[in-house]
C-alpha positions, 0 to 999 in steps of 0.5 A: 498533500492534494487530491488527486485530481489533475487536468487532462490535455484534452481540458477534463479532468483525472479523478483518482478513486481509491478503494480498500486495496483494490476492493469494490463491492458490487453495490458500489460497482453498480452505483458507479455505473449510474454515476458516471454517465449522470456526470458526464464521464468520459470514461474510466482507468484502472491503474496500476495502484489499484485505484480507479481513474475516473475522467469527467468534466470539471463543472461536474466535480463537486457532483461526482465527489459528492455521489462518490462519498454516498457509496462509500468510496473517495476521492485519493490523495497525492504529493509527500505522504503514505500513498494507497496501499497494493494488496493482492486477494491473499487468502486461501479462498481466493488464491491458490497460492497465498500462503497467508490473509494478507489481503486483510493485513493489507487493509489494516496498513492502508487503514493505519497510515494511508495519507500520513506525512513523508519526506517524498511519496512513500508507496507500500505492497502486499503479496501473498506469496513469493510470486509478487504480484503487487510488485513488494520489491518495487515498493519503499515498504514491500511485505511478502508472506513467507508462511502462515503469519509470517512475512518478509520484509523489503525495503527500499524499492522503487518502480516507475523510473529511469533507475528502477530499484528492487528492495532489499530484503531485510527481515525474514518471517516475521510476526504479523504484530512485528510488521507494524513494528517494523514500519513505524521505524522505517517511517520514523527514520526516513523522516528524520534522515531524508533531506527534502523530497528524498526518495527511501531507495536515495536516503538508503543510499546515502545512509546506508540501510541500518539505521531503518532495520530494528535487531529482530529480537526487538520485534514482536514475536508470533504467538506460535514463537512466545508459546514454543517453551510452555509446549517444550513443558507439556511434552 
């Protein structure tokens, strides 16, 4: 694992600025505004990960890291670990379409396993809706809300490649606990199954998908299911 922090052709560097799921608050907006030009930045990405490419001189680094911390924001990882988690806004306030908070399930995930050790980089997704606009189906771990606290669950994916590859949907409205449940497996299979530096869409391919999906009635029920037999009573 490094920091992602990689030379340019032209001799600056990519500085790779993570954020919780995209998020930025606008004192951080603001003080990013005054950072740069102070380090001599020479402009600025967003990307496609959510995440924001800074490009600055590599004598100005340390300058850069340092501000950065002050508000709040750092600088990403990268190599063979649990890469920064896509979130879309996924909430009723900000999306007609989310059928579920997803943007806070996503933060949590990021929270939880961002950077964590794996066979080869392992990327995660979260959309509020079938709509997908975080790419859940290009995702080794893809979530899409199918309901008010209840989520799909995709696997398998992979996106920036000669050999795209959609996920396969392997469970279907499940609980917001069950969706930990279920990554803590697949994450503990693929490290136990992968060879080295193997992608999940080949270990699956190789394996076949079993042996990264738990029976669903070894996953955490949602608080509506553990209740329906108590309100079966009071009728």
């Amino acid at each position: 694992m490094g920091k992602a922090i990689f030379k340019q052709r032209n001799g600056v560097l990519g500085v790779g600025v993570i954020t919780p799921c995209g998020f930025i608050t606008p004192e951080q907006l603001l003080g990013l505004g005054k950072l740069l030009p102070e380090v001599g930045a020479v402009g600025s990405k967003l990307t496609t990960r959510q995440t924001l490419v800074v490009l600055l001189p590599e004598e100005n680094l340390d300058r850069f890291t340092t501000k950065l911390r002050e508000l709040g924001l750092d600088v990403g990882c990268f190599g063979d670990i649990v890469r920064n988690v896509k979130g879309c806004p996924g909430n009723k306030s900000l999306c007609q379409r989310s059928l579920s908070d997803v943007f806070e399930l996503a933060v949590e995930i990021q929270n939880k396993y961002s950077n964590q050790p794996t066979p080869h980089d392992f990327k995660i997704s979260v959309a509020g809706c079938h709509r997908g606009c975080t790419d859940p189906h290009c995702a080794d771990f893809g979530v899409t809300a199918a309901g008010q606290n209840e989520f799909d669950i995709y696997l398998g994916g992979r996106g920036g490649s000669r050999n795209p590859v959609h996920g396969q949907r392997v469970y279907q409205r499940i609980s917001r606990e069950a969706v930990f449940t279920a990554l803590d497996h697949v994450l503990t299979a693929y490290r136990q199954l992968a060879e080295e530096r193997e992608r999940l869409c080949l270990t699956i391919r190789r394996v076949g998908i079993d042996p990264f999906v738990l029976p669903k009635d070894k996953l955490p029920k949602a608080e509506a299911e553990e209740n329906d037999f108590l309100d079966f009573l009071a009728e």
